[in-house]
N, C-alpha and C positions, 0 to 999 in steps of 0.2 A: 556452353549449354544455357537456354534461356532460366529465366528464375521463374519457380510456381513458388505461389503463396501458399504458405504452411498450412492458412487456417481455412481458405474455401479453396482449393486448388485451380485458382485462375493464372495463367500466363498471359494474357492479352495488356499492352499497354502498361505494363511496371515500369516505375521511375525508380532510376539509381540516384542514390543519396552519398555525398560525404558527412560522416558528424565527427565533433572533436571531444574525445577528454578532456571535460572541464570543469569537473568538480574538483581536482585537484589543480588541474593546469598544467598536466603533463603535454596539451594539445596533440596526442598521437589519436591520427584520423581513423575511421572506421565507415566501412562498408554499409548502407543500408539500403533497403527495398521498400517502396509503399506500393500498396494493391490499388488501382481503382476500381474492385471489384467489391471488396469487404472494406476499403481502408485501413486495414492494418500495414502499421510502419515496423519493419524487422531486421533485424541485421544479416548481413549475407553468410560468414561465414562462423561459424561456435568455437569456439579456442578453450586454453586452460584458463578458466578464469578468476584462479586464487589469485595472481597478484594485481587484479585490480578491486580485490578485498582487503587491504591489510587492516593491521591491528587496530589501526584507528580509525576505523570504518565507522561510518556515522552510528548505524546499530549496534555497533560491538561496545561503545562508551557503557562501561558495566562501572562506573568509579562515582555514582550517582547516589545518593544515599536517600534510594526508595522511604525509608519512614519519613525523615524530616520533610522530602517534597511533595509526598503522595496527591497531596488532599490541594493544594494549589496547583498542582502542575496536572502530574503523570495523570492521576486518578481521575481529575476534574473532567481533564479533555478525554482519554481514552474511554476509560469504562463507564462514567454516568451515563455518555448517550448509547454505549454501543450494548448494552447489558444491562443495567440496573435503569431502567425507561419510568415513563411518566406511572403507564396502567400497570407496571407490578410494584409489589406489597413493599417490595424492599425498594425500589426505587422510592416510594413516596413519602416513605421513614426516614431515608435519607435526604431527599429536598427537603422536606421540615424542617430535619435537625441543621442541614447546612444549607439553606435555600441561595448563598451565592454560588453556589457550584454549576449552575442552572446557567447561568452568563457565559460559563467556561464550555459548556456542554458541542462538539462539534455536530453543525448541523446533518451528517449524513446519518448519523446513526440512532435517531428517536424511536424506532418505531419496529425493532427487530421482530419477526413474526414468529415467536416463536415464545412461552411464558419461560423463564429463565428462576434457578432456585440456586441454594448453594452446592448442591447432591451434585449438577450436572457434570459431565466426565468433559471438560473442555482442552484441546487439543492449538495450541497459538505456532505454525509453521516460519519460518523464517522470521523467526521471534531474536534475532542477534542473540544478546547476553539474557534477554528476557523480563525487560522491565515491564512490561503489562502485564505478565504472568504475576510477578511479584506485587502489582497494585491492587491484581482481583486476589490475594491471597491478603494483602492488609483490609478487606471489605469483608472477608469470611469464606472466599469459597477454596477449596480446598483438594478436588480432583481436578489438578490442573498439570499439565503435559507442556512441554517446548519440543521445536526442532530446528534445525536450522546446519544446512549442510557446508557454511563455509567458517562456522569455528574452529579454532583449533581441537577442542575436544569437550568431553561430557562437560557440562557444569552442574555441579550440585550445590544449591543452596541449603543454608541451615531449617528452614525453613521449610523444608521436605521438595523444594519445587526440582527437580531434575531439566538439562538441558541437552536432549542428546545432539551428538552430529552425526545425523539421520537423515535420507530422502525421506521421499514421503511414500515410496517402496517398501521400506524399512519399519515401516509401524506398522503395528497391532491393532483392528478393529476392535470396539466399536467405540465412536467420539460422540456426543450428543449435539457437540458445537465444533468445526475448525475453521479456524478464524487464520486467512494471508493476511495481513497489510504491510500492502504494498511487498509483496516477495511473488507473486505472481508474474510480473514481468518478468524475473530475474529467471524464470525457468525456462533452459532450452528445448522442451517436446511437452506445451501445454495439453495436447491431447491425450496423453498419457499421464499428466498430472491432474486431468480433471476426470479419468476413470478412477486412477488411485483415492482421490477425494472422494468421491463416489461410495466406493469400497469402506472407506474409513467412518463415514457419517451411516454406513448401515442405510436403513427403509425408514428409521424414524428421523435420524439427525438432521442438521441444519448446515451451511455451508454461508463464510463471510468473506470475500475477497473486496480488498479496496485495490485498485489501480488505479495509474495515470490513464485520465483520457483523451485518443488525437481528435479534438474537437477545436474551437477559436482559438486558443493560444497554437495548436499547431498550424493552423491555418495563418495568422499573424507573424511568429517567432520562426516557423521552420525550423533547420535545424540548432538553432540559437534555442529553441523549447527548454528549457530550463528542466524539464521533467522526460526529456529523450537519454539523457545520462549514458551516452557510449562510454565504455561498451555493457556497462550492467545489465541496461535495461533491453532486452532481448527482444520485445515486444514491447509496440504501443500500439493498444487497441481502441477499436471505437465503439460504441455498445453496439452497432450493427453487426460487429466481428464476434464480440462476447458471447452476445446472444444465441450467432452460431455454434460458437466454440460450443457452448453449453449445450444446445440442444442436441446437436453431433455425438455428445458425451454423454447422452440418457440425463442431463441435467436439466430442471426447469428452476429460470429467475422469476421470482416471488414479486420483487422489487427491487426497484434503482433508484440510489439516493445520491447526485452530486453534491461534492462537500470540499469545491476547489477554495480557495484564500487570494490574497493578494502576489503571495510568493512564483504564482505560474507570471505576471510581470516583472516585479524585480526582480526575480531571477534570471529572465528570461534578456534582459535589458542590461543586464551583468556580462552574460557571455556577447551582447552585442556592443558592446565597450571593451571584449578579449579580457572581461575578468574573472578569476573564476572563484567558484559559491566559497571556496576557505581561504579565499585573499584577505587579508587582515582588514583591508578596504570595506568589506563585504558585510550586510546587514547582520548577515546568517554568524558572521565572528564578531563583530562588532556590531548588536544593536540598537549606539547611539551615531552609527557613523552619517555623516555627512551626506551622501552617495545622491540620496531621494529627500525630497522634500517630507514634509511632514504630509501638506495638501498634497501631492504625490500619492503617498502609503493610501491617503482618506477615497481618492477618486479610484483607486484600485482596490481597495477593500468593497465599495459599492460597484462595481463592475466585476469582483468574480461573485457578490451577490447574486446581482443577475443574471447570468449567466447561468447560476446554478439551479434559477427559478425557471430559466429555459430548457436548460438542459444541454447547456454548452460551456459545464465548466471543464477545468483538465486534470479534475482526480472526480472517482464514483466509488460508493459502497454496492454492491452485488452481492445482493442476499438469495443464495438458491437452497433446493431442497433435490431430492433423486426423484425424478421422472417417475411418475406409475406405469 
């Protein structure tokens, strides 16, 4: 039977793909499909796919001791830009009081459309163990939800933050804010997860999905894409397919913020050398390794700049709201 595309149902002209397991390096191959109708790259067949989540799943790292990093690390990059922005009250108390935080800040997320307080009912989906959760709860805010369906079970922090293992079926409207990064690939029937979102944000809320995008590094990398991660990543969309996706699903996008790095090359340069991202070799394990030049990192840090000014980097924030 020929393949349709999930997300506009085109059969005409689909390329089959092999990609490999290579975040760990187990190299067990995987089925994919790209549309030339929408561009969406997908995998052929859906399986069980807890054992290529284990324990030590990049998200699942919960051994991280949120107070001590917050304010350099976690807090700098996630929440300054994606929450606590330039034009609200709290964002600009806080660049005051810490103005290098502002250097750390990632560019997709300046300008959320939305005014943000501590009251808001925020929902973080495929949140792993939940450390953003835990960083917007050391800044003040306080109705804050996890989910995430490939834990092994609830986590309760001390802290009041709960973590269920939950679809997104499984919650309770209403969210004011829910926020994927990067867990949206990983779902196998996005159309039914972007009515369920729907559902959950009510008529007033707001909706943040970050994904990888198939733009230049898929077009350059194929399936070496450092950001195609068979078989996780279920889907690689292009904002042409999003956009669909969204509109299909009574969704309307606000804006699109590309906010790709240098990592869609070295990484991408890793698996075409057969290595893979937790080889001890690997920048991603070892930060001071050898692998890449320094002037290497430098001419690729300026190239997913631009890229991102084009709008061809290979990760986006997508900011939507529910369709009137």
């Amino acid at each position: 039977m020929a393949f349709v595309c999930r997300i506009c149902e085109n059969r005409n002209g689909i390329r089959t793909l092999t990609a490999r397991e290579m975040m760990y390096g187990t190299r067990e191959e995987f089925e994919y499909f790209e549309c030339p109708g929408c561009g969406t790259v997908q995998i052929g067949e859906f399986r069980d796919m807890s054992p290529y989540y284990p324990d030590d799943y990049l998200a699942f790292d919960s051994k991280v001791d949120i107070a001590e990093t917050l304010m350099r690390r976690v807090a700098a990059r996630f929440v300054g830009k994606e929450l606590i922005f330039r034009r609200n009250m709290i964002g600009k108390a806080l660049l005051k009081a810490k103005p290098w935080m502002a250097d750390h800040f990632p560019r997709s997320l300046r300008s959320f459309p939305m005014g943000l307080n501590f009251d808001l009912k925020i929902l973080d989906f495929g949140c792993g163990t939940g450390k953003l959760l835990r960083s917007l709860h050391h800044f003040g805010f306080r109705n804050l939800t996890g989910a995430d369906s490939f834990i092994a079970d609830d986590i309760r922090y001390p802290e009041g933050i709960t973590i269920y293992k939950r679809g997104l079926e499984e919650l309770e409207p209403h969210f004011d804010l829910v926020m994927l990064h990067h867990s949206f690939e990983h779902l196998p029937n996005p159309h039914a997860a972007m009515h369920q979102i729907k559902r959950l944000i009510g008529d007033s809320g707001r909706c943040l999905i970050r994904i990888p995008v198939a733009t230049f590094a898929w077009e350059k990398y194929g399936t070496d894409w450092v950001q195609m991660d068979p078989p996780r990543h279920l889907f690689l969309y292009t904002e042409k397919a999003f956009r669909l996706l969204a509109e299909k699903s009574g969704m309307a996008v606000e804006h699109v913020q590309y906010d790709s790095g240098p990592f869609q090359f070295w990484g991408s340069e890793l698996y075409r050398r057969d290595i893979p991202l937790l080889d001890e070799r690997s920048p991603w394990v070892d930060p001071g390794s050898s692998l890449f030049t320094a002037e290497q990192m430098a001419r690729w840090t300026a190239e997913a700049e631009e890229l991102n000014r084009t709008g061809r980097g290979d990760m986006a924030a997508f900011y939507l709201r529910k369709r009137p």
